[in-house]
C-alpha positions as CSV (number, residue, x, y, z in Angstrom):
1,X,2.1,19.4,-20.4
2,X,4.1,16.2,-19.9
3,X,3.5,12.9,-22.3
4,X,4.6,10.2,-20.4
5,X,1.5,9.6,-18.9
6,X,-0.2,5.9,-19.1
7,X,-3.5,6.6,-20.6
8,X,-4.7,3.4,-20.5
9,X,-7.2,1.3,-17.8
10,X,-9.1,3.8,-14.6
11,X,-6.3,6.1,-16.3
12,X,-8.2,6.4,-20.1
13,X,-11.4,6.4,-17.8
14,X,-10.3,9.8,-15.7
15,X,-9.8,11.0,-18.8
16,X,-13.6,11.1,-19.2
17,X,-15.4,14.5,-17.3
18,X,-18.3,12.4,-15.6
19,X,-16.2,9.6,-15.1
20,X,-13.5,11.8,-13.0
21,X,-15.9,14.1,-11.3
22,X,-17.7,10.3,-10.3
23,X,-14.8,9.1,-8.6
24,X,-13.3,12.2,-7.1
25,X,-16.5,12.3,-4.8
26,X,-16.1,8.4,-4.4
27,X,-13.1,9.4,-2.7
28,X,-14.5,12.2,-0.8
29,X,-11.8,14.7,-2.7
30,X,-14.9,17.6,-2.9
31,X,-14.8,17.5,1.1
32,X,-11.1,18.3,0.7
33,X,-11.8,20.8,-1.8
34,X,-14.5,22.8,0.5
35,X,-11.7,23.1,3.4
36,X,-8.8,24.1,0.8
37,X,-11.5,27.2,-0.2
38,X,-12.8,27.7,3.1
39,X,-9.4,27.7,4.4
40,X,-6.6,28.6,2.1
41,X,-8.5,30.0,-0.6
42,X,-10.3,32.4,1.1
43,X,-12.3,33.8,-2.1
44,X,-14.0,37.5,-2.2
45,X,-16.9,39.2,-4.4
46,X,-14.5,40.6,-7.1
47,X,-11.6,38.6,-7.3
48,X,-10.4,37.4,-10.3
49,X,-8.7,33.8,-10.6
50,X,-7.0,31.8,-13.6
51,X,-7.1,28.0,-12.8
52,X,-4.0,26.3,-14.6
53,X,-5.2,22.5,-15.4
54,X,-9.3,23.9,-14.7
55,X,-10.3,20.2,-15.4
56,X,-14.0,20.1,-16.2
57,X,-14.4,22.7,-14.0
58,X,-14.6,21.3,-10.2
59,X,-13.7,24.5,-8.0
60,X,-16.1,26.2,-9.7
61,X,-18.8,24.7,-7.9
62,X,-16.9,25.8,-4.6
63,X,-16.6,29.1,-5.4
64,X,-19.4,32.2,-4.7
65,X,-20.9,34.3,-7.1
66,X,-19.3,37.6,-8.3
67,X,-15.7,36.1,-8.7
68,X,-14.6,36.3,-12.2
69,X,-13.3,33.1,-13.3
70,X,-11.1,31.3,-15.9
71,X,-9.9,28.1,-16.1
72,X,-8.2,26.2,-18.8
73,X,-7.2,22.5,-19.7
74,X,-5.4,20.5,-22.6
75,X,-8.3,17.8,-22.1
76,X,-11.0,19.3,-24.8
77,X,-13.5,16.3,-23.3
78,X,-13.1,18.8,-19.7
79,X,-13.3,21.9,-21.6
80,X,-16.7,21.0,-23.4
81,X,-18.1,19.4,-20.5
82,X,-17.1,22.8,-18.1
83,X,-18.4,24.4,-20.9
84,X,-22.3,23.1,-21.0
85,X,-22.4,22.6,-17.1
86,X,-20.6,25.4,-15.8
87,X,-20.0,28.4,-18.5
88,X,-22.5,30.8,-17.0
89,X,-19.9,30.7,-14.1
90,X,-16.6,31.0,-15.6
91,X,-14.8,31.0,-18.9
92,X,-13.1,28.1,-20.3
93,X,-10.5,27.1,-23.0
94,X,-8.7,24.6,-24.5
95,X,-5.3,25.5,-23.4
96,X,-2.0,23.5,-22.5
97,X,0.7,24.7,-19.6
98,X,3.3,25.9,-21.7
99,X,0.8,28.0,-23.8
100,X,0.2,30.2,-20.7
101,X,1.6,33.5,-21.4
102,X,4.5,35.5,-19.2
103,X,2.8,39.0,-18.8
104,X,0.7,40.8,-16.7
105,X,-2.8,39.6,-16.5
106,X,-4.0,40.9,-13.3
107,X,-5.0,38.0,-11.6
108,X,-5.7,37.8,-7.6
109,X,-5.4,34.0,-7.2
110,X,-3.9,31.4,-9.9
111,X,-4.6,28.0,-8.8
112,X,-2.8,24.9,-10.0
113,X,-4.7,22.2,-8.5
114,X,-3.4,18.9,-8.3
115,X,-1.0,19.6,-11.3
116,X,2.9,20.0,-10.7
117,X,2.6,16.5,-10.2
118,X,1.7,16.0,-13.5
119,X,4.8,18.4,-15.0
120,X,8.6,18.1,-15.7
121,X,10.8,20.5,-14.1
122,X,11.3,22.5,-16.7
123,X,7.3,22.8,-17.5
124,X,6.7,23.0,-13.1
125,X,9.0,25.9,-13.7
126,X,7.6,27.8,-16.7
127,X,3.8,27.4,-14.6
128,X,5.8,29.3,-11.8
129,X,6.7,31.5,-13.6
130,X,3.4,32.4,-15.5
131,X,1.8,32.4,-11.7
132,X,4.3,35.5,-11.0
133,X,3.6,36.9,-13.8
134,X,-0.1,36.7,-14.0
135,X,-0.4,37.9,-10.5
136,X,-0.9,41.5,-9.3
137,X,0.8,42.4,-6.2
138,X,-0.8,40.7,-3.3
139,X,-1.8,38.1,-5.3
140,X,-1.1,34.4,-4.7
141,X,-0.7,31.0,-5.8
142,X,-2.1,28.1,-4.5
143,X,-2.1,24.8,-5.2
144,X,-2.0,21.3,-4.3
145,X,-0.5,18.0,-4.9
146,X,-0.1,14.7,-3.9
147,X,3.9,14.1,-2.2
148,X,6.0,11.7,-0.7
149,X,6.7,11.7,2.8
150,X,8.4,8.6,4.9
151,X,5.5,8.6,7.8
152,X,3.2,7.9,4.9
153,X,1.1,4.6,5.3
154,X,2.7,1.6,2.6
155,X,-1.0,2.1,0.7
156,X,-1.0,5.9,0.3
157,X,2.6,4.7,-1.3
158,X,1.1,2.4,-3.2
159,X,-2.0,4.8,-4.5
160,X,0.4,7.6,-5.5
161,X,2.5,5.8,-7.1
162,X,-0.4,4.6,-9.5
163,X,-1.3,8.0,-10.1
164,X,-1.6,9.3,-13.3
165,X,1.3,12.1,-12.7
166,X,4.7,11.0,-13.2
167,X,6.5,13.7,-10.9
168,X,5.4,13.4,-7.5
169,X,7.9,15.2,-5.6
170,X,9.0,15.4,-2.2
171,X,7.6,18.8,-0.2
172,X,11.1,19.9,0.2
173,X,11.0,19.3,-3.9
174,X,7.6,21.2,-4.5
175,X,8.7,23.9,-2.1
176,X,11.9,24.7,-4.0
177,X,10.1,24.9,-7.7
178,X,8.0,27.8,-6.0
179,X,10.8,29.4,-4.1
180,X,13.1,30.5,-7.1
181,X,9.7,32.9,-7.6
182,X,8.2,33.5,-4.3
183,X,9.7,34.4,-0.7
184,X,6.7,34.5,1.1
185,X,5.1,30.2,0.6
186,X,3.2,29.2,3.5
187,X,2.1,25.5,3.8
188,X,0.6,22.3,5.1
189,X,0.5,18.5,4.5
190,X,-2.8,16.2,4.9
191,X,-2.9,12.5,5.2
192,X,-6.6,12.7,5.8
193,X,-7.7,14.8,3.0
194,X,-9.9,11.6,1.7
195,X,-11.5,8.8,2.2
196,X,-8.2,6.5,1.4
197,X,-5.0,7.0,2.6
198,X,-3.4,9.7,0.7
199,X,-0.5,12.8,1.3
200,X,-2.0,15.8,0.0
201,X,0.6,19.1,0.1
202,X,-0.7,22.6,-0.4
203,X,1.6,25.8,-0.5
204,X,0.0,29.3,-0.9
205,X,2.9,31.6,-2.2
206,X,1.9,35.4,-2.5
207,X,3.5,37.8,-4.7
208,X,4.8,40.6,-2.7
């Protein structure tokens, strides 16, 4: 996981479970959340999915019963609170991005929500890499981020560049990360994903 980040202000304040999960719905993210599993996500009774950067647990809450779920986070204030809200749902560990390991783990889905943002791309890389890896065949990652695009409004600018991510990256830029692993990366780009002007890019890559 990257270091550069600004932890200070609404940033130390995100950094706090209830705080985060208070203004994600402020924002109306959890309505963008139920159309990125209704729609891209797509989950079945039995599937298995690792959530890279799990937070205190979010998709959890969008997800049916009988999927097997684990999700892990560096932030140990996530973990705890995922923990005592959510662990009858899921497992959940204290875990950074780099610690993921490159084998074979069986995994339908591995989700990296609103992460490669927050990554180098050497690190971006490495979680591409433990996605292939982690995936069965058939399997797929999916994730989303926040992106620049020029037909973006000047305060969906403004808002992403005050994220706490220091690698927003062009589409084209997320695209290629994926690409060196996966052929097959479908995606799409939201400007009306919440309440406030934001860009919000998804790609879905499957492992042949």
């Amino acid at each position: 996981m990257p270091t550069d980040h600004d932890d200070s202000g609404l940033r130390a304040v995100l950094t706090r479970p209830r705080a985060y999960d208070a203004f994600q719905r402020l924002i109306g993210a959890d309505t963008f959340r139920r159309w990125y599993v209704d729609t891209l996500l797509e989950p079945q009774t039995g599937w298995s999915i690792l959530d890279i950067g799990c937070g205190p647990g979010t998709m959890v809450r969008f997800l049916p019963e009988g999927v097997a779920y684990h999700g892990f986070d560096m932030n140990a204030r996530y973990i705890a609170f995922a923990r005592q809200d959510l662990g009858d749902r899921g497992t959940f560990e204290v875990a950074r991005v780099g610690d993921t390991p490159l084998r074979a783990g069986g995994f339908d889905v591995v989700m990296a929500n609103a992460m490669l943002h927050h990554l180098d791309d050497a690190e971006a890389s490495h979680l591409v890499d433990a996605a292939w890896a982690q995936l069965r065949p058939g399997g797929f990652l999916l994730t989303y981020d926040n992106a620049w695009v020029p037909e973006q409004s000047r305060l969906a600018r403004w808002l992403i560049g005050h994220d706490r991510g220091r690698h927003v990256r062009t589409p084209a830029q997320y695209l290629e990360l994926v690409q060196r692993r996966f052929a097959d990366v479908r995606t799409t780009l939201r400007h009306d994903g919440y309440r406030i002007p934001y860009t919000l890019y998804t790609m879905k890559a499957v492992r042949p």
